[in-house]
NULUMVEX-178446 format. One record per residue: residue in one letter; residue number from 1; x, y, z of N, C-alpha, C in turn. Coordinates in Angstrom, 2 decimals. Layout:
REM residues N
  res    n     n_c1     n_c2     n_c3    ca_c1    ca_c2    ca_c3     c_c1     c_c2     c_c3
    A  NUM        X        Y        Z        X        Y        Z        X        Y        Z
...
//
This chain:
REM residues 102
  res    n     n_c1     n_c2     n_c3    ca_c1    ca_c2    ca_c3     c_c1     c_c2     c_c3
    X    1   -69.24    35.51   -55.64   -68.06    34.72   -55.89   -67.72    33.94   -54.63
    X    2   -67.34    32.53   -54.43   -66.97    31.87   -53.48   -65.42    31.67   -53.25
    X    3   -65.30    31.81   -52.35   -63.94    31.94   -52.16   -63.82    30.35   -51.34
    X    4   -62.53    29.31   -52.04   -62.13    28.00   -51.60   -61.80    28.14   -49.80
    X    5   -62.53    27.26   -49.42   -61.93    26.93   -47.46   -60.90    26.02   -48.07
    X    6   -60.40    26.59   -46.60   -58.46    25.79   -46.60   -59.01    24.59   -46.08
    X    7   -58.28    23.72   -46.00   -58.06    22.34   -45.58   -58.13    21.87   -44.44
    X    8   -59.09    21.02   -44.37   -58.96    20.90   -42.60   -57.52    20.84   -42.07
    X    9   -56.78    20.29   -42.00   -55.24    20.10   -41.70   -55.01    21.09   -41.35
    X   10   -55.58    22.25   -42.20   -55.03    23.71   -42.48   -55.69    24.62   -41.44
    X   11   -56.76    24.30   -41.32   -57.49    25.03   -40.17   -57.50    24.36   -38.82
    X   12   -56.90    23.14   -38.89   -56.68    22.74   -37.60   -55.85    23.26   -36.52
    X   13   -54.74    23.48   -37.68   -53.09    24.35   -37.20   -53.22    25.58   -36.80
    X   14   -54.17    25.88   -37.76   -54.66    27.68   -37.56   -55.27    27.61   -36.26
    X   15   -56.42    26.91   -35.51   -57.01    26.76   -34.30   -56.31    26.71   -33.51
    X   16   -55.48    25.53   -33.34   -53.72    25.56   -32.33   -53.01    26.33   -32.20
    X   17   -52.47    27.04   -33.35   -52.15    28.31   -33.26   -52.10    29.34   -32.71
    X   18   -53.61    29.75   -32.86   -54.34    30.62   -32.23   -54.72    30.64   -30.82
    X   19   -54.93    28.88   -30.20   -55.10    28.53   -29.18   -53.57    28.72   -28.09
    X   20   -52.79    28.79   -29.44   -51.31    28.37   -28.09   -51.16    29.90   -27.70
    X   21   -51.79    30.80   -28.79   -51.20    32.73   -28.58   -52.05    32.64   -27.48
    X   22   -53.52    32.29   -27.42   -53.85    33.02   -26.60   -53.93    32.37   -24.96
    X   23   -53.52    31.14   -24.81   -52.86    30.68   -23.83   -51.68    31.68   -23.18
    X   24   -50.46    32.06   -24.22   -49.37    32.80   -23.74   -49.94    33.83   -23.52
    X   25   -50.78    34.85   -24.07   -51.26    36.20   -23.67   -51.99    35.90   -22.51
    X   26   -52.46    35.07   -22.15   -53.23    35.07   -20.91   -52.13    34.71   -19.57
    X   27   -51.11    34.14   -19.61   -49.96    34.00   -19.04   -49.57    34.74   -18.55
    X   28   -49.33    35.78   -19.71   -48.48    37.18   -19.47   -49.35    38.09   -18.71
    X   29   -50.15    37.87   -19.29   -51.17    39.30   -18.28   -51.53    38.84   -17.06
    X   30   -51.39    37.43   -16.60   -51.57    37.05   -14.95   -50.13    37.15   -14.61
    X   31   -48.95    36.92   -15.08   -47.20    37.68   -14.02   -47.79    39.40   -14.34
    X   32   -47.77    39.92   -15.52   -47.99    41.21   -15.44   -48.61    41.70   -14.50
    X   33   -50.07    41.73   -13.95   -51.05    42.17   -12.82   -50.42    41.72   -11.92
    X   34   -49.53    40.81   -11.21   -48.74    40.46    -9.57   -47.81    41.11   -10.14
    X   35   -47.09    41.63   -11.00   -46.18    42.71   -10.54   -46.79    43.70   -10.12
    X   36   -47.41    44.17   -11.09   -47.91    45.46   -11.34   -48.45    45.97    -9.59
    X   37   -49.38    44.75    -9.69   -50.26    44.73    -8.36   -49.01    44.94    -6.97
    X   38   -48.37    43.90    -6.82   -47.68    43.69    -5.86   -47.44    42.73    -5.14
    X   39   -48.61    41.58    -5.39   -48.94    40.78    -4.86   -47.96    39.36    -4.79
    X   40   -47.94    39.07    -3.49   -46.96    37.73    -3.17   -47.40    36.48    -3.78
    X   41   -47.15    35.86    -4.71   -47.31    34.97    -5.23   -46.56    33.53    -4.28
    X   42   -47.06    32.73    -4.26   -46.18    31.42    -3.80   -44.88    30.87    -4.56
    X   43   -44.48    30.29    -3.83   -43.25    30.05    -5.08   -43.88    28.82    -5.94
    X   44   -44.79    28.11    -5.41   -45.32    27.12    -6.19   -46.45    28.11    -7.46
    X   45   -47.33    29.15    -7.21   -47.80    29.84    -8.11   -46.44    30.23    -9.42
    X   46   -45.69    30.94    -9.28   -44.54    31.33    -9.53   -43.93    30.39   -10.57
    X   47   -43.61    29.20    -9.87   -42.92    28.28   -10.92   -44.49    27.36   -11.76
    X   48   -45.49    27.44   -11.12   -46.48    26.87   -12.06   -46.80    27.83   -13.66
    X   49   -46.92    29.15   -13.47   -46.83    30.11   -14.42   -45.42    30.01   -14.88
    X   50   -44.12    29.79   -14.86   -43.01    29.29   -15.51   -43.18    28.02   -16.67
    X   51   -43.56    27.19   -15.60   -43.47    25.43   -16.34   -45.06    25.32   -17.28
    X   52   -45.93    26.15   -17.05   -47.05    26.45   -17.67   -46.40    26.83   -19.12
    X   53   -45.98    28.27   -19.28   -45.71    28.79   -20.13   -44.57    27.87   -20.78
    X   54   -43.48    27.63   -20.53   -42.59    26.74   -20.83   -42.92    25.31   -21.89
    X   55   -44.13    24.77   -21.39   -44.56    23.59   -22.25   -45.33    23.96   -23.49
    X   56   -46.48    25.41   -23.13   -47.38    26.28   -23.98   -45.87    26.19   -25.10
    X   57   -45.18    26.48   -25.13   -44.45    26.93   -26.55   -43.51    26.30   -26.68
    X   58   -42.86    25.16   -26.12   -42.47    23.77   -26.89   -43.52    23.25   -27.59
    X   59   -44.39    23.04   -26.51   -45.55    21.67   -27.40   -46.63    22.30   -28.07
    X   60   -47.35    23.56   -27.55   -48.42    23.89   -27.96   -49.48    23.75   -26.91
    X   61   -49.13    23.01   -26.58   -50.00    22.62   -25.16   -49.96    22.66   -23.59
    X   62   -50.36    22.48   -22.71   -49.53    22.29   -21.21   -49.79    20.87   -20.90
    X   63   -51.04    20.27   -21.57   -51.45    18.91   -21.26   -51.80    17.84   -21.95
    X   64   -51.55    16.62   -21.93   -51.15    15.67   -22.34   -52.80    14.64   -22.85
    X   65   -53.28    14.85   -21.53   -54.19    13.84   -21.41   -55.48    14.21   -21.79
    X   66   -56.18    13.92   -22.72   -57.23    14.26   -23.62   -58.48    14.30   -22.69
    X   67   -58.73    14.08   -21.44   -59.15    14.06   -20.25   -59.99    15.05   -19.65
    X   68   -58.32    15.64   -19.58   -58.29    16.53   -18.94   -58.94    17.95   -19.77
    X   69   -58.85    18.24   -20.74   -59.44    19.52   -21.08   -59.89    19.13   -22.69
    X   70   -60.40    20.35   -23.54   -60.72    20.54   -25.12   -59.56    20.04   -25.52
    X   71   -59.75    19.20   -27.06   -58.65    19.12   -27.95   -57.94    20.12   -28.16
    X   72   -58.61    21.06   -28.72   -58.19    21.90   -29.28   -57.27    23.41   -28.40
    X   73   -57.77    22.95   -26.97   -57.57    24.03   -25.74   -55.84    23.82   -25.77
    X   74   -54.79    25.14   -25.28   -53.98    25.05   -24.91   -53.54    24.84   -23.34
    X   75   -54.41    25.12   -22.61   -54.27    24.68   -20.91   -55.92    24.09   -21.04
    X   76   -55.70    23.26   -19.30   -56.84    22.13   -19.11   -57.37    22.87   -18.42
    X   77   -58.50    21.86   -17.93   -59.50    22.99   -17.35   -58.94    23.14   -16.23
    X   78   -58.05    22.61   -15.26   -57.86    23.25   -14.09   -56.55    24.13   -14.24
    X   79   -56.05    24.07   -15.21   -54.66    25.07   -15.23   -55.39    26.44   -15.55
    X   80   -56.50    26.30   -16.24   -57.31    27.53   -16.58   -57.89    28.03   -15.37
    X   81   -58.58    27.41   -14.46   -59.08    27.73   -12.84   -57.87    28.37   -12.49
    X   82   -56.90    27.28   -12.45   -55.40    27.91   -11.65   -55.44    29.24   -11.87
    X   83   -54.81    29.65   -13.05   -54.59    31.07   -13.82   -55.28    31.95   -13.29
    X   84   -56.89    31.61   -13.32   -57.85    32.85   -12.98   -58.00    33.04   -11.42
    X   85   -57.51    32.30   -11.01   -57.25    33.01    -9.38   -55.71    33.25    -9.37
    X   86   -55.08    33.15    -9.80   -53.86    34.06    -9.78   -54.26    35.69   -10.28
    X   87   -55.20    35.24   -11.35   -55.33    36.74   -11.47   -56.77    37.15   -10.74
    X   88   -57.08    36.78   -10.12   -58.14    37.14    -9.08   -57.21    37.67    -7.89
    X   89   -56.65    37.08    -7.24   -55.09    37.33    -6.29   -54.52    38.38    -6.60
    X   90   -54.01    38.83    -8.07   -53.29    39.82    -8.31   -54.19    41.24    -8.63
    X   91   -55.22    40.51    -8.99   -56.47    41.86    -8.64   -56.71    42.24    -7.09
    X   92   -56.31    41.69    -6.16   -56.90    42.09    -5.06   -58.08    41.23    -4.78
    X   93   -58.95    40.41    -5.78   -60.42    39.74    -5.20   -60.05    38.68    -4.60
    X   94   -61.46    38.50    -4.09   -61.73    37.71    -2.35   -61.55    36.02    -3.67
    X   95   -61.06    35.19    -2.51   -60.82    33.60    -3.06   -62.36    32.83    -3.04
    X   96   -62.66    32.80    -4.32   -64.21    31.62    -4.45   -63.51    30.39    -3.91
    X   97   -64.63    29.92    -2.89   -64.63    28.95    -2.48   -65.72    27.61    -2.94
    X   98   -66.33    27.80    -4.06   -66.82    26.79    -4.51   -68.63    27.49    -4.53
    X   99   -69.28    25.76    -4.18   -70.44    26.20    -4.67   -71.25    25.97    -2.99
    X  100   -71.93    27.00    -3.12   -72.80    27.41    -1.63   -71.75    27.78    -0.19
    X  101   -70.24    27.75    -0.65   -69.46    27.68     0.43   -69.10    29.41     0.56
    X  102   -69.59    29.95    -0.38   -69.24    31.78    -1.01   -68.68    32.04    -0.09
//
């Protein structure tokens, strides 16, 4: 028996959706680990994870410019870099410095 696919429209929203949760869960668990951890955040880290999250659930998005990251992505690719050294930071790991610079 085949069961009808929803509508693109329909699965588009569902992707966004899904994209904006797991934007915010990833949010939360990088302030969560610098508490938890202990770790001094900047005040510019600090209010970037604020105004991050803040736009994630007005708009759905953090970014504007089709450019900059996936359609379908809720942060761009460098707000996503950002994030993961915050939570690299709040883990305690050493700061990547790029490529051959280790």
């Amino acid at each position: 028996m085949r069961t009808k696919r929803k509508p693109i429209a329909e699965r588009r929203e569902a992707d966004r959706a899904r994209a904006k949760r797991a934007a915010l869960r990833a949010l939360e668990r990088a302030k969560r680990a610098a508490e938890e951890s202990g770790a001094k955040l900047s005040a510019w880290e600090g209010e970037f994870l604020g105004s991050v999250e803040a736009r994630v659930e007005t708009y759905g998005k953090a970014f504007r410019d089709p450019e900059k990251g996936a359609a379908d992505a809720s942060l761009s690719i460098r707000q996503s870099v950002k994030l993961k050294e915050i939570v690299a930071k709040a883990k305690g790991k050493p700061r990547r410095r790029g490529f051959g610079t280790g």
